[in-house]
RODO-2510 file (C-alpha; in nm, 4 decimals, decimal comma):
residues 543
     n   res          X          Y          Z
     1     x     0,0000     0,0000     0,0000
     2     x     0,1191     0,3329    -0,0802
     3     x     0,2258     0,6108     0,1935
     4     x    -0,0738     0,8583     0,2812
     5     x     0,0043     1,2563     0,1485
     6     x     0,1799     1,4621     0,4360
     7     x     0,0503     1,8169     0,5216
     8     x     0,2106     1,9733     0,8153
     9     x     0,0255     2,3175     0,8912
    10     x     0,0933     2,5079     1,1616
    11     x    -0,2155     2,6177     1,3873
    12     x    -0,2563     2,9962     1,5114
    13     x    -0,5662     3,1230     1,6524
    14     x    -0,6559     3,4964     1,7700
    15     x    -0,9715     3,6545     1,9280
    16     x    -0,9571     4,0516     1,9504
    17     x    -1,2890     4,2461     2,1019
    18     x    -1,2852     4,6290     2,1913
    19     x    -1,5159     4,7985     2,3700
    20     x    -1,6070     5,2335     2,4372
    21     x    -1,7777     5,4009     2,6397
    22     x    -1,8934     5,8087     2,6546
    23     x    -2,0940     5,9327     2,9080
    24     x    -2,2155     6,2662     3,0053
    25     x    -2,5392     6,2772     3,1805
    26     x    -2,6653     5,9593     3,4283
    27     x    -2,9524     5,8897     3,1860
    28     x    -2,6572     5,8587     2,8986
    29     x    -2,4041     5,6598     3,1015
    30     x    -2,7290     5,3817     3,1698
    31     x    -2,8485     5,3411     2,8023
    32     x    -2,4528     5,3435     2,7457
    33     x    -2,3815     5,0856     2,9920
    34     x    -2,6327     4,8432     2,9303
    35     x    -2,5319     4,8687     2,5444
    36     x    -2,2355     4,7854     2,6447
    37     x    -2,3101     4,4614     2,8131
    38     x    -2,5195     4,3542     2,5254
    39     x    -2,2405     4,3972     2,2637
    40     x    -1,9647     4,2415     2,5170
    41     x    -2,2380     3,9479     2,5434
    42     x    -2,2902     3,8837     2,1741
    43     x    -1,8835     3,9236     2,1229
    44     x    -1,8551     3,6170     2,3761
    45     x    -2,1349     3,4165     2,1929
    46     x    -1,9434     3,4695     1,8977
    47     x    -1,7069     3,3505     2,0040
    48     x    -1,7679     3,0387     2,1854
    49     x    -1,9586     2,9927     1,8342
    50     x    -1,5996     3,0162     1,6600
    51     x    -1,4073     2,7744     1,9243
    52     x    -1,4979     2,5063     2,1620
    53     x    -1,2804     2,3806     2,4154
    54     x    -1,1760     2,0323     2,4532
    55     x    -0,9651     1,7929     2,6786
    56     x    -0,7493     1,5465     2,6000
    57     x    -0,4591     1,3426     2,6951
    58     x    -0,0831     1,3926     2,5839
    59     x     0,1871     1,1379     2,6442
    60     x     0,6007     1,2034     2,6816
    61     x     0,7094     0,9421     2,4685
    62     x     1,1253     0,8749     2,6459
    63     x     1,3744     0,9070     2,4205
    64     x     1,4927     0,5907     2,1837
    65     x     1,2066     0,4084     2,3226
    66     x     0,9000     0,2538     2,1323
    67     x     0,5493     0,3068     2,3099
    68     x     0,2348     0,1266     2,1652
    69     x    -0,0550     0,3131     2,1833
    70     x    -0,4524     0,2253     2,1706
    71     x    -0,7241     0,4407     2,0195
    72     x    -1,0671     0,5210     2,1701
    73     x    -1,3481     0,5175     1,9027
    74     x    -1,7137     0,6358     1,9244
    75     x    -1,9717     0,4678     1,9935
    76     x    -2,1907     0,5460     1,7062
    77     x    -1,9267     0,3183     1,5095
    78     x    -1,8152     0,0299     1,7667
    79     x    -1,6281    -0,0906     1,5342
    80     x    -1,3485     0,1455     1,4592
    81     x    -1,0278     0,0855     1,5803
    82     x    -0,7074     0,2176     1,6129
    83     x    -0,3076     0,1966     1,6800
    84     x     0,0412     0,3703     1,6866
    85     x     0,3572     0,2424     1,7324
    86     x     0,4985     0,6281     1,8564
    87     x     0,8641     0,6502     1,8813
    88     x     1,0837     0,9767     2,0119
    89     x     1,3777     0,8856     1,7318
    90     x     1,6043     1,1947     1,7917
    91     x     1,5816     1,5053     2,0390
    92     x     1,4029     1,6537     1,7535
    93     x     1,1634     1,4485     1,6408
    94     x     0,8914     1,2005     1,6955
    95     x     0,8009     0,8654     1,4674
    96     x     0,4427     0,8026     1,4291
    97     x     0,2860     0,5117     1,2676
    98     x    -0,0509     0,5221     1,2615
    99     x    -0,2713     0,2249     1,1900
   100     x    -0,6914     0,2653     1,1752
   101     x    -0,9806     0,0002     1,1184
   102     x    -1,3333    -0,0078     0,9755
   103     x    -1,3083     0,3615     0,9519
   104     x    -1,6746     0,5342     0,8254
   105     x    -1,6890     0,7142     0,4608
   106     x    -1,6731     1,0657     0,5955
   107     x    -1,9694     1,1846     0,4047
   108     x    -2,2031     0,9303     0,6123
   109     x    -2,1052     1,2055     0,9028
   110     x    -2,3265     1,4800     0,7331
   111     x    -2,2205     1,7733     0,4928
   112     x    -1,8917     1,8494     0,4541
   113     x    -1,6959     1,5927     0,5101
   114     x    -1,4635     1,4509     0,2622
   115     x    -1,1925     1,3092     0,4507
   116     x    -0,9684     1,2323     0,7963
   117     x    -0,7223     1,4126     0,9066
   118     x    -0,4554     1,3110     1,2080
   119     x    -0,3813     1,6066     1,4360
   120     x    -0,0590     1,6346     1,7537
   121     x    -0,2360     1,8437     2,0409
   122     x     0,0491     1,9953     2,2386
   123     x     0,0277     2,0469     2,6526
   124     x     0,0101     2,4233     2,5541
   125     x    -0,3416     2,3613     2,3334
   126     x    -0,1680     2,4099     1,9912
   127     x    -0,3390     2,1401     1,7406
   128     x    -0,0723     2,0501     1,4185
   129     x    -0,2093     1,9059     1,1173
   130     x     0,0067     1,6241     1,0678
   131     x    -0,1468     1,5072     0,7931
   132     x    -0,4413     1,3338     0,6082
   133     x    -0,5552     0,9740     0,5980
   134     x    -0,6020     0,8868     0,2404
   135     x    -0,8840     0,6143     0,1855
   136     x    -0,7596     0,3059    -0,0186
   137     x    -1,0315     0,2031    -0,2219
   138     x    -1,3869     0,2859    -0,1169
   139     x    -1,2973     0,2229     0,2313
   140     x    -1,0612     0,3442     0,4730
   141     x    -1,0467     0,0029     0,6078
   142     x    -0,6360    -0,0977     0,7287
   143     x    -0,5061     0,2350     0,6229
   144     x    -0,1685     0,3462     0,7420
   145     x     0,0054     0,6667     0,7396
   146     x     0,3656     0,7487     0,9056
   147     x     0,4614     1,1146     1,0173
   148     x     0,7068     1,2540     1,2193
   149     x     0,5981     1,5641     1,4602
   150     x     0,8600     1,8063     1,6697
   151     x     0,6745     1,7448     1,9727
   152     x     0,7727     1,4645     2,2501
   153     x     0,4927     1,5497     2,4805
   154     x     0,1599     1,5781     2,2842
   155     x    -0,1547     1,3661     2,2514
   156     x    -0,3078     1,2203     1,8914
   157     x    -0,6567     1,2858     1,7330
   158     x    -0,7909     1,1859     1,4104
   159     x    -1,1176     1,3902     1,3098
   160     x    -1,3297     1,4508     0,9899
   161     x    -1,2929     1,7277     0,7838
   162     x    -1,3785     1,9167     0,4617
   163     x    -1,0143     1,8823     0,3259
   164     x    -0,6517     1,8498     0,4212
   165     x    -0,5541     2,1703     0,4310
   166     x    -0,7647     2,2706     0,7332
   167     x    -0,5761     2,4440     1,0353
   168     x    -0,8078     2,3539     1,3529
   169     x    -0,9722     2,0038     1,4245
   170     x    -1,3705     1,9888     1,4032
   171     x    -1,5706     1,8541     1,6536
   172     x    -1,5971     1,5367     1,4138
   173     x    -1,3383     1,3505     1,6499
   174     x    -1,3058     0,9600     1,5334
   175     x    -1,0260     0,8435     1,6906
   176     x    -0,8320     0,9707     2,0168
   177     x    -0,5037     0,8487     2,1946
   178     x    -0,5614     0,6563     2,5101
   179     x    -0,2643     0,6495     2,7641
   180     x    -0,0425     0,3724     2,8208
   181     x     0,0887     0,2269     3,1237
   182     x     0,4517     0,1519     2,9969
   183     x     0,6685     0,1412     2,6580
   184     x     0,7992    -0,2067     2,5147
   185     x     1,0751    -0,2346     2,7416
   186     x     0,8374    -0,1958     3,0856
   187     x     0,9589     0,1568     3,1543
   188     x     0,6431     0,3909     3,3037
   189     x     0,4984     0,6406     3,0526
   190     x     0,4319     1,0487     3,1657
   191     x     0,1016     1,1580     3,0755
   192     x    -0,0261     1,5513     3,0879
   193     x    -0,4260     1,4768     3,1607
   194     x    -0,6996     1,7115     3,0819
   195     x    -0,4756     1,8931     2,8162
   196     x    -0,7085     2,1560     2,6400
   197     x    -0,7281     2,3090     2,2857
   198     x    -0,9731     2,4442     2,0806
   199     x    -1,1689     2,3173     1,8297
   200     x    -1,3614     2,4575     1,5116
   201     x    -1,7621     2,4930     1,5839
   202     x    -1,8141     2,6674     1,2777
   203     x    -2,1717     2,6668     1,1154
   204     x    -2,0555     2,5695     0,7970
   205     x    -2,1439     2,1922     0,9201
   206     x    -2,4754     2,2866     0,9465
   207     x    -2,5148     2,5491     0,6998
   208     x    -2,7934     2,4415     0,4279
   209     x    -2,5442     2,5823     0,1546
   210     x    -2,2835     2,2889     0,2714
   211     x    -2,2415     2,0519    -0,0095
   212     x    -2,3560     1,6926     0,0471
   213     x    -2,1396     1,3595    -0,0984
   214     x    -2,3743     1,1495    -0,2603
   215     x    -2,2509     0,8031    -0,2412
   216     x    -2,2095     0,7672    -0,6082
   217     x    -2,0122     1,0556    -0,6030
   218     x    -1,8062     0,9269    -0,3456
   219     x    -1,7214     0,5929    -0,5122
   220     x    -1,6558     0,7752    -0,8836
   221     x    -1,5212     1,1084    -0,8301
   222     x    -1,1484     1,0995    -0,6742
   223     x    -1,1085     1,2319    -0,3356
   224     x    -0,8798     1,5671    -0,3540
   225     x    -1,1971     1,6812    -0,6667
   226     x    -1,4069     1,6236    -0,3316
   227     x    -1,2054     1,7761    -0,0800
   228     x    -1,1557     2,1179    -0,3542
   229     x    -1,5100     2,1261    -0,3761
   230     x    -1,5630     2,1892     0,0171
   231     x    -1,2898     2,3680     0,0022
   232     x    -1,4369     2,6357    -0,2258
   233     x    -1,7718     2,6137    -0,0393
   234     x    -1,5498     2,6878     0,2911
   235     x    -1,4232     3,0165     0,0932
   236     x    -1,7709     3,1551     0,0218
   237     x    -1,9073     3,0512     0,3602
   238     x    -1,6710     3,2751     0,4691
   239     x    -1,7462     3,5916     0,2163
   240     x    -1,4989     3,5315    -0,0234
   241     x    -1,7737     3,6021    -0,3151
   242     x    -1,7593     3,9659    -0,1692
   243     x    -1,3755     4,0065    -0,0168
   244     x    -1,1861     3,7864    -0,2105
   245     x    -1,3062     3,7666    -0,5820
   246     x    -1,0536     3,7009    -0,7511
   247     x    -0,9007     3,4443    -0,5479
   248     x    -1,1969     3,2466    -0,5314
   249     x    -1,1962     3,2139    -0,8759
   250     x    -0,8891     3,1195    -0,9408
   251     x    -0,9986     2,8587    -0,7333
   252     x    -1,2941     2,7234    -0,9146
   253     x    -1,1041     2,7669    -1,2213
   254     x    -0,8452     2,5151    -1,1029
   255     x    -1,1208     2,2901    -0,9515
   256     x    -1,2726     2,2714    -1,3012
   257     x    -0,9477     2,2178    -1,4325
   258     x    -0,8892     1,9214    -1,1865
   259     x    -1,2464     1,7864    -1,2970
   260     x    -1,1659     1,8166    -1,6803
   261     x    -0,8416     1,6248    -1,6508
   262     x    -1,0194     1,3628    -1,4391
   263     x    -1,3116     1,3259    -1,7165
   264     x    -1,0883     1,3314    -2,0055
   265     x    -0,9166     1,0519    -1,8501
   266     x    -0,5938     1,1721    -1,7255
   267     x    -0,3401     0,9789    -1,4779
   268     x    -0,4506     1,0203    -1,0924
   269     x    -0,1285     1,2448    -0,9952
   270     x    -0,2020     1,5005    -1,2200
   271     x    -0,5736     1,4870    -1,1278
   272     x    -0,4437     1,4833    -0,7652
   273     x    -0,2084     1,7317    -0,8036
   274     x    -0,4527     2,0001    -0,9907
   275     x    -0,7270     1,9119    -0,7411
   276     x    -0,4637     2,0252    -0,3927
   277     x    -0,3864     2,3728    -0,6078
   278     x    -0,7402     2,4298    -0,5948
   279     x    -0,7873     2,3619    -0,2502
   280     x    -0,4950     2,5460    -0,1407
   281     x    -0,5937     2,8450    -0,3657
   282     x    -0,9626     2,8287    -0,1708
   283     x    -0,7918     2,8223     0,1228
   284     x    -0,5918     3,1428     0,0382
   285     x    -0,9840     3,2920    -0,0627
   286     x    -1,1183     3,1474     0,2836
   287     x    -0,7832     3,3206     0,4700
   288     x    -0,7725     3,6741     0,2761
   289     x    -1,1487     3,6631     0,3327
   290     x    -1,1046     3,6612     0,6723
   291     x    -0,8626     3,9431     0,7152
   292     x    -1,0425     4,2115     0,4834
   293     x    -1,3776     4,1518     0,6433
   294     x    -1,1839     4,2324     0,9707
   295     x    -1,0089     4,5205     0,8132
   296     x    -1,3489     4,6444     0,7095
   297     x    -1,5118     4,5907     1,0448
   298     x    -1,2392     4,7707     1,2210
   299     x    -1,2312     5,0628     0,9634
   300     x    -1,6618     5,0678     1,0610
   301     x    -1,5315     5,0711     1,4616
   302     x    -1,3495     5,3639     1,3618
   303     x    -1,6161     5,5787     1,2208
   304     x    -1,8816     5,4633     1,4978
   305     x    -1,5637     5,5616     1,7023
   306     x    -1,5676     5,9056     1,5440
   307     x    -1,9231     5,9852     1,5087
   308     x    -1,9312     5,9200     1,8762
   309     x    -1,6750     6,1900     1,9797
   310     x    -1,8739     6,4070     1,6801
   311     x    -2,1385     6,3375     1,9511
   312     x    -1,9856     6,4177     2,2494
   313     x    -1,8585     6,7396     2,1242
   314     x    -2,1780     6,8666     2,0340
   315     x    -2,3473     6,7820     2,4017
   316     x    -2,0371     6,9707     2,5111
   317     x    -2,1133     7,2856     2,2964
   318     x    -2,4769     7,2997     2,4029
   319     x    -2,3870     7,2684     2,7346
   320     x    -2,1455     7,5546     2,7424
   321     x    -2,4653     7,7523     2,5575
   322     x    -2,6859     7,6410     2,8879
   323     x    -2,4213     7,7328     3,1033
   324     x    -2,3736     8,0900     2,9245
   325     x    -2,7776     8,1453     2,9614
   326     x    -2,7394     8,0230     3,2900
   327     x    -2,4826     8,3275     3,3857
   328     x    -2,6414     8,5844     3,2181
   329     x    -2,9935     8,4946     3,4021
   330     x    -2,7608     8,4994     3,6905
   331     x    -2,6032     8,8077     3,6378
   332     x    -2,9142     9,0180     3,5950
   333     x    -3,0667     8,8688     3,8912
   334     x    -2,7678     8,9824     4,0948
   335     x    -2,8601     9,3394     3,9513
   336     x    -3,1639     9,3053     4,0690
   337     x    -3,0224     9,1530     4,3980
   338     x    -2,8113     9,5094     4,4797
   339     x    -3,0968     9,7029     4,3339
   340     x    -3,3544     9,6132     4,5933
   341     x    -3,0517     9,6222     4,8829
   342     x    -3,0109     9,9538     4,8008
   343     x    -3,3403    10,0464     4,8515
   344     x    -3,4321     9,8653     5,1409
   345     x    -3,1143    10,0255     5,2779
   346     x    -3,2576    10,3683     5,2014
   347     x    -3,5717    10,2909     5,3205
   348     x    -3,4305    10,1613     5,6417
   349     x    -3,8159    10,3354     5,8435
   350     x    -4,0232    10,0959     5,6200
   351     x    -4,2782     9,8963     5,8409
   352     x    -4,2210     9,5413     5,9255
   353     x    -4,3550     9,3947     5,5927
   354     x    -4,0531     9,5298     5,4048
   355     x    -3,8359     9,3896     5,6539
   356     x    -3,9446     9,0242     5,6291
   357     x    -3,9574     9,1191     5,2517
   358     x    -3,5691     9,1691     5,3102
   359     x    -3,4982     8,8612     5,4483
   360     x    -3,6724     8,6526     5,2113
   361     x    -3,5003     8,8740     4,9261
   362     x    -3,1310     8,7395     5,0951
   363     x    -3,2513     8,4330     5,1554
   364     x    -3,3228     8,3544     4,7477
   365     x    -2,9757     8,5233     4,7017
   366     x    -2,7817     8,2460     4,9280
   367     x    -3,0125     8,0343     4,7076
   368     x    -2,8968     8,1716     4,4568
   369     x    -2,4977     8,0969     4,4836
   370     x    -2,5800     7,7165     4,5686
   371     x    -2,7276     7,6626     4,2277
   372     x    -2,4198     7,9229     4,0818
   373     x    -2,1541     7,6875     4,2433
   374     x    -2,3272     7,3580     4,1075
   375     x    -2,3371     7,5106     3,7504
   376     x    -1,9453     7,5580     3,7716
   377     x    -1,9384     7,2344     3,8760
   378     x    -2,1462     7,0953     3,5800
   379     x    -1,8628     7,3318     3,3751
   380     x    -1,5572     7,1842     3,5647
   381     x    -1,7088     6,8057     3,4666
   382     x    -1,7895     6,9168     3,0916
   383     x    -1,4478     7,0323     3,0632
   384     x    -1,2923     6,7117     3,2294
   385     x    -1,4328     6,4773     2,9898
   386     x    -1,3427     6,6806     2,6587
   387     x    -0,9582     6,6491     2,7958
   388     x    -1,0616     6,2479     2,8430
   389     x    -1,2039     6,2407     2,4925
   390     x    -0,9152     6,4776     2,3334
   391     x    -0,6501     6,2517     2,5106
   392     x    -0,8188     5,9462     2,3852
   393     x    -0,8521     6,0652     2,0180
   394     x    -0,4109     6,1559     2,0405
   395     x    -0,3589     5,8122     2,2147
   396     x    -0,5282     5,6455     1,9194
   397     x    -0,3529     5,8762     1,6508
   398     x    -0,0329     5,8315     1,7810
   399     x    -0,0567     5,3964     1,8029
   400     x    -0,2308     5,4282     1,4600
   401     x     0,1278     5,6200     1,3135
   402     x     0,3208     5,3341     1,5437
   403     x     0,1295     5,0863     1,3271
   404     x     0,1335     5,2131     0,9970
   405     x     0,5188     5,2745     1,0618
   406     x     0,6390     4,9624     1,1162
   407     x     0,6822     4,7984     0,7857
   408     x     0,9289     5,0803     0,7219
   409     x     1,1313     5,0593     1,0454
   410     x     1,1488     4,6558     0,9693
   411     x     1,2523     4,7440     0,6314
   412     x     1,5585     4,9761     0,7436
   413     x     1,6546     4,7714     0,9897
   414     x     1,6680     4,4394     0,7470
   415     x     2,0112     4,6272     0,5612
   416     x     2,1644     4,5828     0,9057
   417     x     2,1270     4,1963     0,9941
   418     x     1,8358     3,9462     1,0234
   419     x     1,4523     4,1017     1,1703
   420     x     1,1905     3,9254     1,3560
   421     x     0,9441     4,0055     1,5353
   422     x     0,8081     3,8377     1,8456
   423     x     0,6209     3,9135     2,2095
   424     x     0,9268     4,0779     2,2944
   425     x     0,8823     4,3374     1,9983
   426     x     1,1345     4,3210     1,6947
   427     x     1,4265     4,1665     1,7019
   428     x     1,7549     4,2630     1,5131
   429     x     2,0502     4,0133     1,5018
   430     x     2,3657     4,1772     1,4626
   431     x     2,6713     3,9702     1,2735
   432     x     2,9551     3,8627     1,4729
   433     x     3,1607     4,0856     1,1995
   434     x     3,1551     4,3934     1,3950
   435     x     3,4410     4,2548     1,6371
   436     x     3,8012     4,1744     1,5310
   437     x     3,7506     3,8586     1,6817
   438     x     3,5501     3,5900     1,8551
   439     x     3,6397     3,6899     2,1886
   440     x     3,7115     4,0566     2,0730
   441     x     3,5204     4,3849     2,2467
   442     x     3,6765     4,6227     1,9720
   443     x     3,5065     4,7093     1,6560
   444     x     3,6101     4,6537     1,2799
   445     x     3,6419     4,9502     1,1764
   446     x     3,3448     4,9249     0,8706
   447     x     3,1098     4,9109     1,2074
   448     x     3,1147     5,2356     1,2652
   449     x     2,8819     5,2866     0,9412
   450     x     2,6633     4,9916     1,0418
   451     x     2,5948     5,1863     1,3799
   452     x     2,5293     5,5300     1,2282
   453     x     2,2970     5,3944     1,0345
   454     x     2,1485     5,2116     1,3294
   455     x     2,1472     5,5200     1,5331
   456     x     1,9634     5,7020     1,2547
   457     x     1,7075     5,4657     1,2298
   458     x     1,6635     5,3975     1,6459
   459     x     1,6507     5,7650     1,6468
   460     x     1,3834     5,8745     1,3610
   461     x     1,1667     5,5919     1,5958
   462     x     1,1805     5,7833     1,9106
   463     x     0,8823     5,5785     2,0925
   464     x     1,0970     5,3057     2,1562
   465     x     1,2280     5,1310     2,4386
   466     x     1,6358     4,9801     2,3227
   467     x     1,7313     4,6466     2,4817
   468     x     2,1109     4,5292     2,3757
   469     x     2,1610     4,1384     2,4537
   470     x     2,5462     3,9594     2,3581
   471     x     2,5420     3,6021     2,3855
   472     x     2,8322     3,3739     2,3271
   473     x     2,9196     3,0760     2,2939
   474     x     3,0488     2,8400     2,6048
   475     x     3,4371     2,8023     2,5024
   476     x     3,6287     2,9478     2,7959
   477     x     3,6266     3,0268     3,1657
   478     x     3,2501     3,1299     3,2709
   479     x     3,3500     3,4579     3,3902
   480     x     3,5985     3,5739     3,0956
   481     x     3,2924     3,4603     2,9044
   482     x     3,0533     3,6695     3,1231
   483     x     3,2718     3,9899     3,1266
   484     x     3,2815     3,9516     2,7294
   485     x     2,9464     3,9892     2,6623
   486     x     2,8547     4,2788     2,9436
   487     x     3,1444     4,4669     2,7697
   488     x     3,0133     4,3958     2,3632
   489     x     2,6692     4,5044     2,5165
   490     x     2,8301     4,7902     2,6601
   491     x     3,0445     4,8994     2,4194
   492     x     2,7331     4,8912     2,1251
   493     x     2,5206     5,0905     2,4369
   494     x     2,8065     5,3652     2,4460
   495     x     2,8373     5,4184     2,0789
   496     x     2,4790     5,4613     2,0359
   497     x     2,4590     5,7125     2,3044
   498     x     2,7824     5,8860     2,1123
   499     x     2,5568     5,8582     1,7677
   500     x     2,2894     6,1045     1,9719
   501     x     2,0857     5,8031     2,0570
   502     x     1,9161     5,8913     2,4444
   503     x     2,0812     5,7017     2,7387
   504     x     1,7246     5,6776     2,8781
   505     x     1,5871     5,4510     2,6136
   506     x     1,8733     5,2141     2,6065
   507     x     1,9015     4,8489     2,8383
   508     x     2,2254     4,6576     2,7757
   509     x     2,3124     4,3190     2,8814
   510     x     2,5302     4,0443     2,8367
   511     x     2,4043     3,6941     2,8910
   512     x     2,7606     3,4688     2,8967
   513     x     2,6377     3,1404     2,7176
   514     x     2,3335     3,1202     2,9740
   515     x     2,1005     3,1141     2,6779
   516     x     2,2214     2,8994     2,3652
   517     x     1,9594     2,8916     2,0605
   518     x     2,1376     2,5347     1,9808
   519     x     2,3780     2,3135     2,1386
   520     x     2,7133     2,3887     2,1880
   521     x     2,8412     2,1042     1,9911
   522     x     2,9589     2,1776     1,6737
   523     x     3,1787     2,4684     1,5422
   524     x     2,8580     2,5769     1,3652
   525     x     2,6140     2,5826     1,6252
   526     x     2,8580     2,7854     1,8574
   527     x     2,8833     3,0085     1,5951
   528     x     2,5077     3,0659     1,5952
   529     x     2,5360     3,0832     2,0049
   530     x     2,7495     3,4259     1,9229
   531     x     2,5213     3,6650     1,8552
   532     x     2,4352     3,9927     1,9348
   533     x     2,0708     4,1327     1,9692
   534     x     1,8917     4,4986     1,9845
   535     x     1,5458     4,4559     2,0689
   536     x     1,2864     4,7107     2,0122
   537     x     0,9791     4,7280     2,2185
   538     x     0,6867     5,0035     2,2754
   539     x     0,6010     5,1019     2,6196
   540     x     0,2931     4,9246     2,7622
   541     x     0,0675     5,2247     2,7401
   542     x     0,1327     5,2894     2,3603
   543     x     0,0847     4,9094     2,2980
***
């Protein structure tokens, strides 16, 4: 029997919500409030619509040793078996060979299934596509398939899906890992129970648009035709017709092209391979879908965003109108005020009548102030929340320039060594050619363009925070090793602060060989160990 077709895809996930609130009045700030709970409620049915957690169990598979392991079916097919002779071959990878039984057609699950697909769930939650389970026949009866994963600790699923090319398991789960009690040779086996990741809920399954698999089409039509099919249906499920045109058509043209070939009678791998552009090319439609209707949603947030502070201003201009009207009534009724004063002290032999008349008169002016001092209140609040709104709008501005930025400042710094970018912020790798040698703190001299340049670019991007890390390799006496690095981090610190870089913004530190990226075993890896990095990160409150 021929070796199953490999797909390793690499699972990432995201779920962003943002929420605003304005208020101005206590009849506002309620209606606000409570339209705020409804839209944070719908954003966390959406999405526990979009993801579903899941447990499962992952097994350490020891090093050089061979574990069998037995599959759990379900019991709407009793039947089904499974098992995996999993062994951890080198410190980097992990031999799986995968053996399943009396396996259902995937289309007897409902629409939109057109075949299995074998998936490592890491103790962190991350689900790996290692790969699909390609029927043999009209079955999948005794298939076999044999991958290798990265992972040592991780458990093994095998669900149902629309095609191979999928990036999060469905809730279609056949097959799952049960956990042994020992390898071959007796030793015990680590487990990591109730391991959770996420799984795909999506209503495509139960979306009437979802095409079926007849079971004529299923024994005729070859499977990848089947698989590109869903995977086009996938795209416009997801509003490719409308964000990704063009895309999705190259997709059904390549789908038809895949069907053509097959009718006209052409060989199975170049059916096959026409078939997996297609679905590949609807899974670029599905994907670029995805991020312009986000792009367009945000760009939406942004003028609701807007119109609201339109808002806000506007309740702030008519309330500085009030609050003029207010002072002016105010103001005359003080004239008034000194007005009958002066005539009551004039008329100081009036009877008794004008007397109480007098008191009541300086009783409505201590009246009078009260309501003065809570207008200037009102004013003082009014004027605190258009600073809160103003400082707002700049915050946003200034992380929108940040943003739009970046591709430059990655760009500039790519003529100086290797970028990437990580939770840490970007990351530029400096060569080892700045120093006259490997255990060298003095510069070449061509480094002193290298860190002009550097020190132009670090300071046209003011807003960021410097970090300088050397790392070496472990050759020497730990602290000659540890006083090399401080000083390389030192020395690049210094010169950047002589370039007109601030001394504020800049962190340096050297590491010793404390954190090799590889093993310090071969004249190439301890080359990679010597490295020098200048990390660029924003300040929490700009992030």
């Amino acid at each position: 029997m021929d070796k199953p077709f490999v797909c390793n895809v690499m699972l990432s996930c995201g779920i962003f919500s943002k929420g605003r609130r304005t208020t101005m009045y206590k009849a506002n700030f309620l209606k606000s409030a409570a339209l705020f709970v409804f839209v944070a409620a719908l954003c966390v049915a959406g999405a526990a619509q979009a993801d579903v957690g899941r447990r499962t169990t992952a097994i350490t598979y020891p090093l050089g040793d061979t574990v069998d392991v037995q599959f759990r079916g379900t019991t709407r097919f009793p039947r089904m078996k499974g098992t995996a002779s999993v062994e951890r071959t080198t410190r980097k990878g992990t031999l799986v060979k995968l053996h399943v039984e009396n396996m259902p057609r995937p289309f007897e699950l409902g629409p939109g299934y057109a075949t299995y697909v074998v998936w490592a769930i890491s103790p962190e939650g991350q689900a790996d596509n290692l790969g699909e389970i390609k029927r043999s026949g009209l079955s999948f009866i005794d298939s076999k398939i044999e991958v290798t994963t990265p992972l040592q600790t991780f458990s093994i699923i095998i669900t149902a899906e629309p095609h191979f090319l999928v990036t999060r398991p469905s809730q279609q789960i056949m097959l799952e890992n049960l956990a042994p009690s020992s390898a071959r040779n007796g030793k015990a086996i680590q487990t990591v129970p109730a391991v959770q990741y996420f799984g795909n809920s999506s209503d495509y399954f139960r979306d009437p648009r979802t095409p079926e698999i007849a079971e004529i089409d299923y024994q005729r039509t070859p499977p990848s035709i089947l698989q590109a099919n869903q995977a086009i249906a996938l795209a416009r499920f997801a509003g490719a017709e409308r964000d990704a045109p063009d895309e999705l058509n190259q997709a059904v043209v390549l789908s038809q092209n895949a069907t053509n070939a097959w009718q006209a009678g052409r060989d199975s791998d170049t059916v096959d391979i026409a078939a997996r552009n297609a679905i590949s090319a609807a899974v670029k439609a599905e994907s670029l879908s995805a991020e312009r209707r986000a792009a367009r949603e945000k760009r939406n947030e942004k003028i609701r965003t807007d119109n609201d502070i339109r808002a806000a201003e506007d309740k702030y201009t008519s309330a500085l109108q009030q609050i003029d009207d207010l002072k002016a009534d105010l103001a005359r009724e003080q004239r008034e005020r000194e007005l009958a004063q002066r005539d009551v002290a004039n008329l100081t032999t009036q009877n008794k009548d004008l007397q109480a008349e007098n008191s009541r008169l300086s009783q409505e002016l201590g009246k009078t102030k009260t309501e003065l001092d809570a207008a200037m209140q009102k004013v003082a609040a009014v004027e605190n929340e258009k600073a809160a709104v103003a400082s707002e709008k700049d915050k946003q501005l200034k992380d929108a320039q940040l943003k739009a930025n970046e591709p430059q400042l990655l760009t500039s710094l790519k003529a100086l060594g290797s970028v990437a970018k990580n939770e840490r912020g970007i990351v530029l790798t400096l060569p080892e050619t700045l120093w006259t040698g490997a255990r060298s703190t003095t510069f070449v001299p061509q480094a002193d363009g290298k860190l002009t340049l550097l020190s132009e670019i670090l300071n046209g991007n003011p807003d960021y925070r410097i970090t300088i890390e050397s790392h070496t390799d472990n050759s020497g006496d730990p602290s000659q090793i540890q006083t090399l690095t401080d000083k390389r981090s030192y020395a690049i610190a210094d010169r950047l602060a002589a370039l007109g870089v601030t001394e504020g913004r800049i962190v340096a530190k050297g590491y010793g060989a404390s954190i090799p990226v590889v093993p310090n075993t071969t004249v190439a890896n301890r080359a990679k160990n010597r490295r020098l990095l200048v990390i660029l990160s924003l300040p929490t409150d700009t992030q």
